[in-house]
Backbone as numpy.savetxt, mean C-alpha at the origin, in Angstrom:
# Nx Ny Nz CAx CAy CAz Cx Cy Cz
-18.10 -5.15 -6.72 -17.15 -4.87 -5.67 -17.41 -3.48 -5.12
-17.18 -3.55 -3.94 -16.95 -1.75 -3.37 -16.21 -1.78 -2.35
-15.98 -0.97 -1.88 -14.93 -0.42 -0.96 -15.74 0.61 0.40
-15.16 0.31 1.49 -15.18 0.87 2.12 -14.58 0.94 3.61
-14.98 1.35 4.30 -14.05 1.49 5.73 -13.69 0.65 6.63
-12.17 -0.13 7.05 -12.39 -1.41 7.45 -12.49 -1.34 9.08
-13.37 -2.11 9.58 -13.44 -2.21 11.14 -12.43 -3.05 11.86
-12.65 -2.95 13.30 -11.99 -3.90 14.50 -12.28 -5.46 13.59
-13.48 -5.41 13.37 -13.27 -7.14 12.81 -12.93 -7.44 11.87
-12.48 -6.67 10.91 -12.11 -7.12 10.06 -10.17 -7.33 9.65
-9.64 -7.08 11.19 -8.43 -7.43 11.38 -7.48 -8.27 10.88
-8.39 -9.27 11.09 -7.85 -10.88 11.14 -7.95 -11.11 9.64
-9.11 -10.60 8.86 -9.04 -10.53 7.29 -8.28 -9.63 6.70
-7.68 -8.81 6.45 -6.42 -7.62 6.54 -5.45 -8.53 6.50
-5.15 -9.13 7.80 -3.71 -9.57 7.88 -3.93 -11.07 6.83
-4.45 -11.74 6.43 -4.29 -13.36 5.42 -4.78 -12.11 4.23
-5.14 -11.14 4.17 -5.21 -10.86 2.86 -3.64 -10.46 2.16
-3.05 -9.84 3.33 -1.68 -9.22 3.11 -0.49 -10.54 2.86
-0.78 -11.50 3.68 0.23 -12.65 3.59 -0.64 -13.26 2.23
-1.62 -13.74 1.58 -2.00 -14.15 0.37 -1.17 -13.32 -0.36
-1.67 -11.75 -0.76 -0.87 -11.04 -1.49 0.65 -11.40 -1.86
1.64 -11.59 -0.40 2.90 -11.73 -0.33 3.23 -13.01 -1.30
2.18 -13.60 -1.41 2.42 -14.98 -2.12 3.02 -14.86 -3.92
2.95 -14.03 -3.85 3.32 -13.54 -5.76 4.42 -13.14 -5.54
5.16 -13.04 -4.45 6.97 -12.60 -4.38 7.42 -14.18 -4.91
6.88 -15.59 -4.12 7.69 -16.59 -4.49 8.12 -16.32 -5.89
7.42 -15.82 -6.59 7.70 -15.87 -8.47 9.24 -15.39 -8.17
9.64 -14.65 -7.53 11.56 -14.01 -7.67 11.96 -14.60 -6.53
13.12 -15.40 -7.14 13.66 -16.36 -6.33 14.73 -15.38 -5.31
14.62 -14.10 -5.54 15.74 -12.76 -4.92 14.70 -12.65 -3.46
13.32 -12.28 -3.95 12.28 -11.99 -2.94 11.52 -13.17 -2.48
11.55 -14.11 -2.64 10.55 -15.01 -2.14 10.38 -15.36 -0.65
11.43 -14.75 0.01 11.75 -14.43 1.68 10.52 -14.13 1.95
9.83 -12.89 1.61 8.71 -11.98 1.42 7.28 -12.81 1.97
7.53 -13.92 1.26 6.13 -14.97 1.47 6.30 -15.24 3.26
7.26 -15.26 3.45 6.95 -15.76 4.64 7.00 -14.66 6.14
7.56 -13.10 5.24 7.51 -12.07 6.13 6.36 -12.06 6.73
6.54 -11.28 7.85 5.45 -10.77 8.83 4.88 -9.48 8.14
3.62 -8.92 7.79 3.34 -7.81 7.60 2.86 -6.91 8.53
1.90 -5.98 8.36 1.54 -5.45 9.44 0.55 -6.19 10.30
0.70 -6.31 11.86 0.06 -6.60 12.46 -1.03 -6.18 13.44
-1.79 -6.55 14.05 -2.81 -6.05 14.58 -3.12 -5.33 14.86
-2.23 -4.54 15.69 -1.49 -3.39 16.60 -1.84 -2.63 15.69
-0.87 -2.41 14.35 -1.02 -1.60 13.32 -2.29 -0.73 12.54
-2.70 -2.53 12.21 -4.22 -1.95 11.96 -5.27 -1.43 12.92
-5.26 -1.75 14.03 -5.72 -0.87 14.98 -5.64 0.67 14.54
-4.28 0.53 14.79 -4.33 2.40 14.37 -4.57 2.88 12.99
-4.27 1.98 12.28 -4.82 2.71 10.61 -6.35 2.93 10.82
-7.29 2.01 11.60 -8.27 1.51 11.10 -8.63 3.08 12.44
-8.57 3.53 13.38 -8.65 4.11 14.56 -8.50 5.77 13.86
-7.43 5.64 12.88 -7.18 7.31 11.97 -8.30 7.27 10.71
-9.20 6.44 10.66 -9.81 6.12 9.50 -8.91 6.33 8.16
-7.97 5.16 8.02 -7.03 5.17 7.44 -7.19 4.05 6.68
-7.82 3.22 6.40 -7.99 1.68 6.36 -9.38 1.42 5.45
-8.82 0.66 4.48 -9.80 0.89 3.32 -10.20 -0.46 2.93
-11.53 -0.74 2.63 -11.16 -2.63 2.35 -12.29 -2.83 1.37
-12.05 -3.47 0.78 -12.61 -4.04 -0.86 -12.58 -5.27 -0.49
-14.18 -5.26 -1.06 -15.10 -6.73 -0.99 -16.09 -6.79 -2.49
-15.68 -7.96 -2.33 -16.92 -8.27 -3.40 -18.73 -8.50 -3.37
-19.22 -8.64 -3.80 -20.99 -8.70 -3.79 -21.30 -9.61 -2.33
-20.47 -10.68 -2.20 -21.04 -11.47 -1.27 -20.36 -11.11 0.19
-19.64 -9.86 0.34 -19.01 -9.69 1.47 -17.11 -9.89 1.59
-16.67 -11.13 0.50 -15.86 -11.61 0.46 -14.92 -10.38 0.53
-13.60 -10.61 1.62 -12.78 -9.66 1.83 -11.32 -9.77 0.34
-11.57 -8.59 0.01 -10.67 -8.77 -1.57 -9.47 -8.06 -1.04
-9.21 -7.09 -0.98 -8.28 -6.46 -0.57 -8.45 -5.35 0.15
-7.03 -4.09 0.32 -7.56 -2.82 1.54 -6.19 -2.67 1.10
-6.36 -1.14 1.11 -5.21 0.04 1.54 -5.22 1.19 3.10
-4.07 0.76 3.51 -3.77 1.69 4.80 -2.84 3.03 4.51
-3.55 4.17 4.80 -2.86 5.66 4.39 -2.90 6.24 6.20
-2.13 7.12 5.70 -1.86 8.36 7.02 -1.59 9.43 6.24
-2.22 10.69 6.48 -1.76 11.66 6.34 -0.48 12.32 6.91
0.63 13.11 5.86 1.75 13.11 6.68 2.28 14.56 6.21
2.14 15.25 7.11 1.76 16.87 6.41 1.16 16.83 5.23
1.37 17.20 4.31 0.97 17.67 2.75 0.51 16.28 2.21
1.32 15.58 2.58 1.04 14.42 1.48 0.11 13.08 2.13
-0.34 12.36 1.20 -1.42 11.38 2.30 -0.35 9.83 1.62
0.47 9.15 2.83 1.08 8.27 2.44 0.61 6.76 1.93
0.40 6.18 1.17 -0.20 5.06 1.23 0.66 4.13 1.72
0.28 3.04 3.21 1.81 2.59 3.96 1.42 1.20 3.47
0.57 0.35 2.92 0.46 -0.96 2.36 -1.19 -0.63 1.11
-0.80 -1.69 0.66 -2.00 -2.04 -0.57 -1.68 -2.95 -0.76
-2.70 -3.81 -0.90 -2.36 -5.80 -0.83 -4.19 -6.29 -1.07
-3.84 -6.66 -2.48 -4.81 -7.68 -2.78 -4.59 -9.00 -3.06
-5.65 -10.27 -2.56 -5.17 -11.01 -2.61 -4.68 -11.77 -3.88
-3.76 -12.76 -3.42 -3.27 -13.21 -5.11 -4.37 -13.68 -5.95
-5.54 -14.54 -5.82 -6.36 -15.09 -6.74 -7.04 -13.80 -7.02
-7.02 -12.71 -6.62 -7.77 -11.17 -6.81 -6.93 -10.58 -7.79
-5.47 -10.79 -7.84 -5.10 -9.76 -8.34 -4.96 -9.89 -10.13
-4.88 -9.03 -10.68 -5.25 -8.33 -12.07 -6.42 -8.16 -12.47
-7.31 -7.69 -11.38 -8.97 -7.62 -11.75 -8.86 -6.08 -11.57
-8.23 -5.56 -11.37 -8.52 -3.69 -10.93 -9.00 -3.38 -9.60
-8.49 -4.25 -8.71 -9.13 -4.36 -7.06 -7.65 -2.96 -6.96
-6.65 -3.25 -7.34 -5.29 -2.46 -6.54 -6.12 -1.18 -7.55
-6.22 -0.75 -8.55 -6.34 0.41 -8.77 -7.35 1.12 -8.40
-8.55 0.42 -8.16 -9.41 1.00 -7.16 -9.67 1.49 -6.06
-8.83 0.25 -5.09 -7.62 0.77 -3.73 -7.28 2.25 -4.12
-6.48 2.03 -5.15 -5.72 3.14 -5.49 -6.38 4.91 -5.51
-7.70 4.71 -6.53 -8.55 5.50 -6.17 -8.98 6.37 -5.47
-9.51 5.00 -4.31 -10.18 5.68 -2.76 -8.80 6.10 -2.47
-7.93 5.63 -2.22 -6.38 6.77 -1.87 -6.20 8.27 -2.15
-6.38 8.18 -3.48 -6.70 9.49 -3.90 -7.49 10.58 -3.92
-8.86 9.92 -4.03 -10.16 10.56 -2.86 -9.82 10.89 -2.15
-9.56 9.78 -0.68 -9.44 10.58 0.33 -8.06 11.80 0.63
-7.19 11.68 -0.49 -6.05 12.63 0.00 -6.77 14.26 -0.54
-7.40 14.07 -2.11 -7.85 15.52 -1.60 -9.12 15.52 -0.50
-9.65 14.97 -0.58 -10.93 14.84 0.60 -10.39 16.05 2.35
-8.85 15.11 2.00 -8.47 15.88 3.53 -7.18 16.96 3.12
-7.09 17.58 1.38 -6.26 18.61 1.62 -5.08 18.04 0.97
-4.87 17.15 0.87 -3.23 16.99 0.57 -3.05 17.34 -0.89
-1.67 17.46 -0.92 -1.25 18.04 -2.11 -0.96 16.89 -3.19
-0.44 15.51 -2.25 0.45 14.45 -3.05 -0.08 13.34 -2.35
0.28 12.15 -3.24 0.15 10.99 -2.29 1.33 10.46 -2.52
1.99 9.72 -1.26 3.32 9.71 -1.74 3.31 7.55 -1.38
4.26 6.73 -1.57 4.29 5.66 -1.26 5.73 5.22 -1.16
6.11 3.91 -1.06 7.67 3.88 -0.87 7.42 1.95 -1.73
8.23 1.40 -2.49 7.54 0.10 -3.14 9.21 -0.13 -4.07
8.76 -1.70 -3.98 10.22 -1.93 -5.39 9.60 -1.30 -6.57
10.76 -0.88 -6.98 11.06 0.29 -8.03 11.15 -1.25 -9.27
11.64 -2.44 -9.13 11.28 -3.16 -10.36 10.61 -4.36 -10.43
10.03 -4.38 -9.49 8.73 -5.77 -9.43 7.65 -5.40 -10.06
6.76 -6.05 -10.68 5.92 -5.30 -12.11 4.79 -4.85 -11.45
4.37 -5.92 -10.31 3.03 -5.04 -9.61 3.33 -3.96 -8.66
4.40 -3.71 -8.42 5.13 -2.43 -7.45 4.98 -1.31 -8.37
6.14 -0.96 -8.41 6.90 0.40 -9.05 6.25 0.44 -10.31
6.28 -0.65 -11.41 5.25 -0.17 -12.82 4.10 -0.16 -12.97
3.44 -0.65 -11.92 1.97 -0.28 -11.71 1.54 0.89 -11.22
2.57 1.38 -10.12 2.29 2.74 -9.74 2.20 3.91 -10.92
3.51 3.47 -11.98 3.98 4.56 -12.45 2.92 4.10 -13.57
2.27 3.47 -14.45 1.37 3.50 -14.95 0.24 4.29 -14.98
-0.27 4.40 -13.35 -1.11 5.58 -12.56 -0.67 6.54 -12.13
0.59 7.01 -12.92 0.39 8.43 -12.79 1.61 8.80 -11.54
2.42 7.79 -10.97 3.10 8.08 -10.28 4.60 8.23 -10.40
5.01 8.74 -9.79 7.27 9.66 -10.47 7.82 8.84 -9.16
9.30 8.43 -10.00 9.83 7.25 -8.85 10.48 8.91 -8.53
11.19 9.41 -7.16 11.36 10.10 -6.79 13.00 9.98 -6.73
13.77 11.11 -7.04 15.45 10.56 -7.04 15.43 11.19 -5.76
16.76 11.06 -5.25 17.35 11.31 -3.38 17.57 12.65 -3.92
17.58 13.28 -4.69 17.39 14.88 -3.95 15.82 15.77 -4.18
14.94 15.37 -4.40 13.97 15.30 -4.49 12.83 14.35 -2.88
13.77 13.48 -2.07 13.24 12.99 -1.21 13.22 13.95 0.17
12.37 13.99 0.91 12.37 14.73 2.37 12.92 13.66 3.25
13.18 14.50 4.03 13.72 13.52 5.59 12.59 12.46 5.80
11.09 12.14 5.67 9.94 11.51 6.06 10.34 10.61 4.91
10.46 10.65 3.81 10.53 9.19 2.84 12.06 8.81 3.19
13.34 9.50 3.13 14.30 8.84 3.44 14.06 8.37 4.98
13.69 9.01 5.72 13.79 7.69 6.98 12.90 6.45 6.74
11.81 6.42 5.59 10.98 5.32 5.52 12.24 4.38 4.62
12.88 4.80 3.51 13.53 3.78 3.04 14.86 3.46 4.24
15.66 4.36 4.46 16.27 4.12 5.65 15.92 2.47 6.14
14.41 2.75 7.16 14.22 1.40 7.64 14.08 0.13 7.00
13.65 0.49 5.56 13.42 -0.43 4.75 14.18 -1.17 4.65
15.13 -0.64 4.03 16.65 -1.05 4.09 17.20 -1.78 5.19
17.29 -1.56 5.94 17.87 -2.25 7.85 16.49 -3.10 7.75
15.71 -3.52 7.04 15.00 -4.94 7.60 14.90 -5.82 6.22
16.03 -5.56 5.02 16.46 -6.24 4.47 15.55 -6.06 2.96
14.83 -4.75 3.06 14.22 -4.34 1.15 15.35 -3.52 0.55
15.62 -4.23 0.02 16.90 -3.15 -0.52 15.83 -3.14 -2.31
16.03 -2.03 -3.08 15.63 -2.13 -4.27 14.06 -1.87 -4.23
14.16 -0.61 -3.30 13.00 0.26 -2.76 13.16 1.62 -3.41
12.09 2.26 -3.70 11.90 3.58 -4.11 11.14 3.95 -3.49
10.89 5.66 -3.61 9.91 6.66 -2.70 8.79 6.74 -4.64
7.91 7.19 -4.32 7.10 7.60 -5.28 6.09 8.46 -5.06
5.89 9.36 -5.97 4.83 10.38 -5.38 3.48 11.00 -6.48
2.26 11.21 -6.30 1.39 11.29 -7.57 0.93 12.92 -7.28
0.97 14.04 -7.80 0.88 15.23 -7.44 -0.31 15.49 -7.52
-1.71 15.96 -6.63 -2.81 15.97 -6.65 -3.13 17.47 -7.54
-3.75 17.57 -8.39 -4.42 18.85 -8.77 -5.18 19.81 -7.93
Protein backbone atom coordinates (compact mmCIF):
# COMPACT_ATOMS: atom_id res chain seq x y z
CA UNK A 1 0.00 0.00 0.00
CA UNK A 2 1.09 3.73 -0.22
CA UNK A 3 -0.28 6.84 -0.04
CA UNK A 4 -0.27 9.72 -1.76
CA UNK A 5 -1.82 12.89 -3.23
CA UNK A 6 -5.36 12.58 -4.46
CA UNK A 7 -6.27 14.20 -7.91
CA UNK A 8 -9.41 15.74 -9.91
CA UNK A 9 -9.99 12.03 -10.83
CA UNK A 10 -9.94 10.54 -8.24
CA UNK A 11 -13.18 12.31 -6.92
CA UNK A 12 -15.68 9.98 -7.73
CA UNK A 13 -13.40 7.28 -5.76
CA UNK A 14 -13.22 9.53 -2.47
CA UNK A 15 -16.80 9.92 -2.42
CA UNK A 16 -17.98 5.52 -2.60
CA UNK A 17 -14.95 5.22 -0.49
CA UNK A 18 -16.53 7.55 2.21
CA UNK A 19 -20.19 6.12 1.76
CA UNK A 20 -18.53 2.27 1.93
CA UNK A 21 -16.81 3.48 5.10
CA UNK A 22 -20.30 4.90 6.44
CA UNK A 23 -21.42 1.35 6.08
CA UNK A 24 -20.03 0.15 9.65
CA UNK A 25 -22.48 2.81 11.39
CA UNK A 26 -25.46 0.24 10.37
CA UNK A 27 -23.76 -1.94 13.34
CA UNK A 28 -25.61 1.00 15.96
CA UNK A 29 -29.00 0.94 15.47
CA UNK A 30 -28.69 4.94 17.23
CA UNK A 31 -26.35 5.77 14.02
CA UNK A 32 -27.25 3.74 11.22
CA UNK A 33 -28.94 7.06 9.64
CA UNK A 34 -25.16 7.65 8.84
CA UNK A 35 -25.20 4.87 6.02
CA UNK A 36 -27.27 6.71 4.10
CA UNK A 37 -25.84 10.38 4.89
CA UNK A 38 -24.40 12.47 2.27
CA UNK A 39 -20.65 13.02 2.91
CA UNK A 40 -18.47 15.32 1.45
CA UNK A 41 -19.08 16.12 -1.96
CA UNK A 42 -17.34 17.07 -4.98
CA UNK A 43 -17.26 20.63 -4.47
CA UNK A 44 -15.45 19.78 -1.28
CA UNK A 45 -12.95 17.67 -2.53
CA UNK A 46 -12.15 19.99 -5.08
CA UNK A 47 -10.92 22.21 -2.54
CA UNK A 48 -9.19 19.75 -0.21
CA UNK A 49 -7.62 18.23 -3.17
CA UNK A 50 -6.82 22.22 -4.73
CA UNK A 51 -5.06 23.08 -0.82
CA UNK A 52 -3.14 19.83 -1.29
CA UNK A 53 -5.08 18.63 1.49
CA UNK A 54 -6.23 15.25 0.26
CA UNK A 55 -4.48 12.14 0.84
CA UNK A 56 -5.40 8.69 -0.73
CA UNK A 57 -4.24 5.15 -0.03
CA UNK A 58 -4.09 2.49 -2.56
CA UNK A 59 -3.00 -0.72 -2.69
CA UNK A 60 -0.23 -2.48 -5.17
CA UNK A 61 -2.71 -2.68 -7.97
CA UNK A 62 -3.92 0.97 -7.83
CA UNK A 63 -7.05 -0.07 -5.91
CA UNK A 64 -8.47 3.09 -4.12
CA UNK A 65 -8.36 2.04 -0.17
CA UNK A 66 -8.93 4.99 1.57
CA UNK A 67 -7.84 9.09 2.01
CA UNK A 68 -7.73 11.73 4.61
CA UNK A 69 -8.76 15.47 3.98
CA UNK A 70 -6.80 18.16 6.36
CA UNK A 71 -6.65 22.06 6.27
CA UNK A 72 -4.45 23.86 8.07
CA UNK A 73 -6.16 26.12 10.61
CA UNK A 74 -3.74 28.50 12.26
CA UNK A 75 -1.53 26.35 14.52
CA UNK A 76 -3.21 23.31 14.16
CA UNK A 77 -3.60 21.07 10.88
CA UNK A 78 -7.38 19.79 11.16
CA UNK A 79 -8.09 16.42 9.92
CA UNK A 80 -11.92 17.18 8.42
CA UNK A 81 -12.67 13.28 7.25
CA UNK A 82 -10.66 9.86 7.25
CA UNK A 83 -12.67 7.02 5.75
CA UNK A 84 -11.48 3.71 4.77
CA UNK A 85 -13.36 1.46 3.14
CA UNK A 86 -15.31 -1.14 5.17
CA UNK A 87 -13.76 -4.44 3.58
CA UNK A 88 -10.28 -2.24 4.26
CA UNK A 89 -10.83 -1.53 7.52
CA UNK A 90 -8.66 -3.10 10.48
CA UNK A 91 -5.66 -3.51 8.19
CA UNK A 92 -3.78 -0.16 9.44
CA UNK A 93 -4.98 1.81 6.20
CA UNK A 94 -6.70 4.58 9.01
CA UNK A 95 -3.46 4.72 10.96
CA UNK A 96 -1.40 5.29 8.17
CA UNK A 97 -3.90 7.96 6.90
CA UNK A 98 -3.23 8.96 10.21
CA UNK A 99 0.48 9.26 9.79
CA UNK A 100 0.69 11.19 6.54
CA UNK A 101 -1.63 13.66 8.76
CA UNK A 102 0.94 14.04 10.98
CA UNK A 103 3.76 14.44 8.50
CA UNK A 104 2.25 16.81 6.83
CA UNK A 105 1.21 18.99 9.98
CA UNK A 106 4.81 19.33 11.04
CA UNK A 107 5.89 19.44 7.35
CA UNK A 108 3.86 22.84 7.34
CA UNK A 109 4.59 24.07 11.08
CA UNK A 110 1.74 23.17 13.08
CA UNK A 111 1.82 22.67 16.53
CA UNK A 112 -1.35 20.11 16.84
CA UNK A 113 -3.53 18.18 14.81
CA UNK A 114 -6.77 18.62 15.95
CA UNK A 115 -10.14 16.49 14.67
CA UNK A 116 -13.80 16.55 15.86
CA UNK A 117 -15.34 12.43 15.83
CA UNK A 118 -17.83 10.33 18.26
CA UNK A 119 -16.21 10.31 21.41
CA UNK A 120 -17.80 6.47 21.79
CA UNK A 121 -17.89 4.57 18.54
CA UNK A 122 -14.75 2.25 18.74
CA UNK A 123 -13.31 3.25 15.34
CA UNK A 124 -13.85 7.09 16.22
CA UNK A 125 -12.85 8.46 19.52
CA UNK A 126 -10.84 5.06 20.78
CA UNK A 127 -8.91 4.75 17.92
CA UNK A 128 -7.88 8.23 17.97
CA UNK A 129 -7.10 8.13 21.56
CA UNK A 130 -5.11 4.96 21.18
CA UNK A 131 -2.79 7.24 18.81
CA UNK A 132 -2.01 9.46 21.01
CA UNK A 133 -4.94 11.72 20.91
CA UNK A 134 -6.89 13.91 24.28
CA UNK A 135 -10.73 14.12 23.88
CA UNK A 136 -10.69 17.90 24.57
CA UNK A 137 -13.25 19.25 27.50
CA UNK A 138 -15.30 22.79 26.53
CA UNK A 139 -12.91 24.84 28.33
CA UNK A 140 -10.03 23.74 26.69
CA UNK A 141 -11.99 24.16 23.13
CA UNK A 142 -11.40 27.49 20.85
CA UNK A 143 -14.13 29.23 19.07
CA UNK A 144 -12.83 27.06 15.60
CA UNK A 145 -13.68 23.50 17.22
CA UNK A 146 -16.79 24.79 19.08
CA UNK A 147 -18.25 26.23 15.93
CA UNK A 148 -17.26 22.81 14.21
CA UNK A 149 -19.28 20.86 16.90
CA UNK A 150 -21.84 23.66 17.01
CA UNK A 151 -22.70 22.53 13.33
CA UNK A 152 -22.36 19.11 14.05
CA UNK A 153 -24.85 19.21 16.30
CA UNK A 154 -27.65 21.28 14.08
CA UNK A 155 -27.20 18.44 11.38
CA UNK A 156 -28.07 15.89 13.91
CA UNK A 157 -24.25 14.28 15.46
CA UNK A 158 -24.90 14.77 18.74
CA UNK A 159 -22.17 12.56 20.84
CA UNK A 160 -19.27 14.41 19.09
CA UNK A 161 -15.99 15.44 20.59
CA UNK A 162 -13.08 17.88 19.57
CA UNK A 163 -9.68 15.94 19.90
CA UNK A 164 -6.29 17.09 19.60
CA UNK A 165 -2.58 15.21 19.25
CA UNK A 166 0.21 17.81 20.36
CA UNK A 167 3.07 17.75 17.79
CA UNK A 168 6.68 17.80 19.31
Amino acid sequence: MHIRRALLDDIAQLIAIEQSAAQAFLRLPELAWLARAEGLDAKAHKAFIAEHGSWLAEDEQGQALGFVCLRLEGQALHIHELSVRLPSQGQGIGRQLLDQACAVARHQGAQEVTLTTFAQVAWNGPFYARHGFQVLDEQQLGARLQGILASERAHGLNGRCAMRLPLP
